[in-house]
One Martini backbone bead per residue (centre of mass of N, CA, C, O) as a GRO file, in nm:
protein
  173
    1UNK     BB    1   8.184  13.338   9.620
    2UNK     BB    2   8.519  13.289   9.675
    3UNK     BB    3   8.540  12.996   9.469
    4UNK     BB    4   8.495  13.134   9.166
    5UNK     BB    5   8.681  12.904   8.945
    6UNK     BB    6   8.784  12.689   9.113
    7UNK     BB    7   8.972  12.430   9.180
    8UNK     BB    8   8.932  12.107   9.316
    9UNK     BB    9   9.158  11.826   9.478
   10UNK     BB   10   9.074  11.503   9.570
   11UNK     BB   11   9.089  11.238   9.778
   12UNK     BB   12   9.013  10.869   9.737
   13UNK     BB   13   8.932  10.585   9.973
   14UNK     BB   14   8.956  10.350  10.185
   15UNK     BB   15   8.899  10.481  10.532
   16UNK     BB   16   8.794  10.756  10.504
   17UNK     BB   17   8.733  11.022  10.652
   18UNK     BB   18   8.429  11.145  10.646
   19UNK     BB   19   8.392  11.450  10.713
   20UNK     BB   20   8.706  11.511  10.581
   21UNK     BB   21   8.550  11.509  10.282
   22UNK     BB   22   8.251  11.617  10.347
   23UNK     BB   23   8.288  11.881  10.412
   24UNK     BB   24   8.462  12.025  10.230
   25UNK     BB   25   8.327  11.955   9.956
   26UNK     BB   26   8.052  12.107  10.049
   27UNK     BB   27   8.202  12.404  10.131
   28UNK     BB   28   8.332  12.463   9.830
   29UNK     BB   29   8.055  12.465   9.684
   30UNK     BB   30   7.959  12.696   9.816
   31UNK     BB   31   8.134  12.863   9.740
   32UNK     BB   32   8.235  12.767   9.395
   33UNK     BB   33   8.402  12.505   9.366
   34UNK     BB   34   8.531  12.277   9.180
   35UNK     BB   35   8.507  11.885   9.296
   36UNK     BB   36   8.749  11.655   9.269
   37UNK     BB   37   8.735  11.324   9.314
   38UNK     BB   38   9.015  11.097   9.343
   39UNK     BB   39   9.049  10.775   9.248
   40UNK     BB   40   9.193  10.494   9.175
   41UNK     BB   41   8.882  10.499   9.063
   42UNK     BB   42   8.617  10.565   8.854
   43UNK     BB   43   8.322  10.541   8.974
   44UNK     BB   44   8.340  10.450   9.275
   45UNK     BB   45   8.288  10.315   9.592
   46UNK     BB   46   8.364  10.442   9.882
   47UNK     BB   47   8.460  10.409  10.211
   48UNK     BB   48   8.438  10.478  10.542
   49UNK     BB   49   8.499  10.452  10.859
   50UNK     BB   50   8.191  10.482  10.918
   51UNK     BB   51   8.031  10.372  10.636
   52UNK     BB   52   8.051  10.652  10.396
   53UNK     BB   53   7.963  10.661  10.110
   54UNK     BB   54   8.207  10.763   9.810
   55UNK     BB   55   8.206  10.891   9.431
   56UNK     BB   56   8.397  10.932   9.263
   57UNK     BB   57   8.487  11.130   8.962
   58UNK     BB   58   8.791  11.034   8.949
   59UNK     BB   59   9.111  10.962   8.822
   60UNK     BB   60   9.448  10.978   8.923
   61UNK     BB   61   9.580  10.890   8.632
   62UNK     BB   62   9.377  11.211   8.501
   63UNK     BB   63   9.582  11.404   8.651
   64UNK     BB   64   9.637  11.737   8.641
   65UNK     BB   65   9.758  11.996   8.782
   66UNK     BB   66   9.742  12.257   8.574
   67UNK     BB   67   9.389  12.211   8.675
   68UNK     BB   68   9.474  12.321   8.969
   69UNK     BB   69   9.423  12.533   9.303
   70UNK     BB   70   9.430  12.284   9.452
   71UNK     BB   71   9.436  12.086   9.777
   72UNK     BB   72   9.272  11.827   9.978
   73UNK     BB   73   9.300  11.644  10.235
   74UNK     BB   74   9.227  11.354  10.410
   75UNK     BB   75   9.166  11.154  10.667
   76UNK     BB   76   9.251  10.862  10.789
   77UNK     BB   77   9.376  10.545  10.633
   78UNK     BB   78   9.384  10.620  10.284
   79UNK     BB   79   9.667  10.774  10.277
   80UNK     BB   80   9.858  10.524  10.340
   81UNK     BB   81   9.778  10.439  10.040
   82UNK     BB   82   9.817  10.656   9.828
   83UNK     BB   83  10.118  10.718   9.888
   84UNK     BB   84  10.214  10.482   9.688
   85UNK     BB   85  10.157  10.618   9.500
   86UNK     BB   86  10.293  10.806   9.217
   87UNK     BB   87  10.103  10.997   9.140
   88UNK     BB   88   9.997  11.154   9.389
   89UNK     BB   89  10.259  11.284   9.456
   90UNK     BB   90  10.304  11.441   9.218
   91UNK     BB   91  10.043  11.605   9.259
   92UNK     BB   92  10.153  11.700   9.537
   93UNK     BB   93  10.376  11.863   9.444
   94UNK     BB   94  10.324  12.000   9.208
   95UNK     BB   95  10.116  12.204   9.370
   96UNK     BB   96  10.336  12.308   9.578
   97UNK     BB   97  10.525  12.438   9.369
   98UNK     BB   98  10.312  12.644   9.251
   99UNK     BB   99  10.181  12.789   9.527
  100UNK     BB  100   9.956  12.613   9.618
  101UNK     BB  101   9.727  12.476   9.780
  102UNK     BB  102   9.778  12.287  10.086
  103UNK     BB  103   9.589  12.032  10.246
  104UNK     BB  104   9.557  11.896  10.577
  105UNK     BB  105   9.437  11.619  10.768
  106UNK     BB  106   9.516  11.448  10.999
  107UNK     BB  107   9.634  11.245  10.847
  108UNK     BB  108   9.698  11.328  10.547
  109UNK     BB  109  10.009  11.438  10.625
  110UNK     BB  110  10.126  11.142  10.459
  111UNK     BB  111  10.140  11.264  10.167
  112UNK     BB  112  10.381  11.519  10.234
  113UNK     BB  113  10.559  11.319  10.303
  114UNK     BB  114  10.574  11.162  10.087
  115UNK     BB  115  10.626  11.406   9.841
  116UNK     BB  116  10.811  11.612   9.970
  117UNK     BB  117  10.742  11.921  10.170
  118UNK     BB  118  10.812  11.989  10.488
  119UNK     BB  119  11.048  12.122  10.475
  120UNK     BB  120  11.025  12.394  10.712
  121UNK     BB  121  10.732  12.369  10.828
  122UNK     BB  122  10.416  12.409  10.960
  123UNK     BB  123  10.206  12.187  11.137
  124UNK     BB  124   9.945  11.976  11.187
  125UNK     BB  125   9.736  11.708  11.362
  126UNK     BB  126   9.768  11.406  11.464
  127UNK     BB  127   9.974  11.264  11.706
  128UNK     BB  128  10.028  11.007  11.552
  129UNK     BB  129  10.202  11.212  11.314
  130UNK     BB  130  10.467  11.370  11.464
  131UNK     BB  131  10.683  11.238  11.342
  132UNK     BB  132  10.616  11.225  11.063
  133UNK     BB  133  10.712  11.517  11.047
  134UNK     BB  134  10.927  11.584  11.177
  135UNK     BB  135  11.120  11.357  11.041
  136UNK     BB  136  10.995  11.551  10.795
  137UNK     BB  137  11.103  11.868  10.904
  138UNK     BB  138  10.872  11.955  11.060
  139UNK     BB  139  10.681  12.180  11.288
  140UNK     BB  140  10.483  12.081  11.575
  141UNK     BB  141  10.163  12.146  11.630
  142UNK     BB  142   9.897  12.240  11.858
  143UNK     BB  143   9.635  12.317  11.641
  144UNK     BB  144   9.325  12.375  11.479
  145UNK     BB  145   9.496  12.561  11.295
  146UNK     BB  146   9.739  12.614  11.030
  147UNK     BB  147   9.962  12.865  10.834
  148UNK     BB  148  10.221  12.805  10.587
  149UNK     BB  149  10.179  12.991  10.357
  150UNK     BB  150  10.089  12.693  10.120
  151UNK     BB  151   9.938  12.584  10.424
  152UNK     BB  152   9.707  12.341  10.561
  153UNK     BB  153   9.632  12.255  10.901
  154UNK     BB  154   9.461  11.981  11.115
  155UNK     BB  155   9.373  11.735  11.326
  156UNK     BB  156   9.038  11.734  11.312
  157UNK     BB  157   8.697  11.745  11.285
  158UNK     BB  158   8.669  11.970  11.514
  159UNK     BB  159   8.824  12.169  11.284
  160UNK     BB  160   8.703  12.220  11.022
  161UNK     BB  161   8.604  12.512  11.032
  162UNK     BB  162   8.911  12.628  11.031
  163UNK     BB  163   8.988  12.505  10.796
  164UNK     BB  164   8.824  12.568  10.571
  165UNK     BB  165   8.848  12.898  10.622
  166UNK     BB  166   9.127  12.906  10.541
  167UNK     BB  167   9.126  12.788  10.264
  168UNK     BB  168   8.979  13.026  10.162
  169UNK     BB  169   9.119  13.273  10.233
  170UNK     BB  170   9.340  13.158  10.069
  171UNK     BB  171   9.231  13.127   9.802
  172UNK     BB  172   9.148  13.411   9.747
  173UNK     BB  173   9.414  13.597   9.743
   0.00000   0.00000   0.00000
């Protein structure tokens, strides 16, 4: 068990990647990681892009970054909503500048964009916002999963397992 006894902090809402959300989930618990899905609201349950309801277990604005020993995003449409909140960003810049990891899949990296953590990283994506990233500084490339510093980045659900993966082997240092 690789992660036992680090927190790890995940968001959720409405339209995530079903996938990303819950592979990382359970492959992080099953390394022995506590983790926590932070929703807008606690204990409500959102609906993933394919269907696949998940229950918060937190809410976003009970949540303090030196809490946390990482942050893993996931991707769908859900990112896009959450990058609004002010929580949110400031909560994935804290655990940033901590030198914690920050990982993001898919869509996942519009809340680093919106959070200003890009600029000078590499970095992967789906290629649909591969402007916002370049556009917030960052090098993108075209890989399915990619390491620099405290980032971890994947493009799809296909890459999920180099993506988890990489985030264990990174947390564990």
């Amino acid at each position: 068990m690789k992660m036992k006894g680090q927190r790890v902090l995940m968001f959720v809402d409405n339209i995530f990647e079903d996938m990303e959300l819950m592979y990382p989930y359970y492959r992080l618990i099953e390394e022995g990681a506590e983790v926590v899905v932070a929703g807008p609201r606690k204990k409500t349950v959102y609906k993933g892009k394919h269907g696949y309801p998940f229950r918060s277990t937190a809410a976003i604005a009970d949540q303090q970054a030196a809490d946390f020993d990482l942050l893993v995003i996931a991707g769908g449409f859900a990112p896009d909503q959450l990058r609004r909140d002010p929580k949110v960003l400031e909560l994935t810049r804290e655990i940033h500048e901590a030198g914690k990891v920050v990982a993001h899949i898919c869509h996942g990296g519009w809340i680093p964009i919106s959070a200003g953590i890009m600029n000078g990283f590499t970095c992967t994506s789906t290629p649909g916002i591969k402007d916002d990233l370049t556009n917030a500084g960052a090098t993108w490339v075209n890989e399915e999963v990619v390491v620099d510093r405290n980032q971890v980045s994947s493009r799809k659900p296909d890459d999920l397992p180099a993506f988890c993966r990489a985030i264990i082997e990174l947390a564990a240092k």
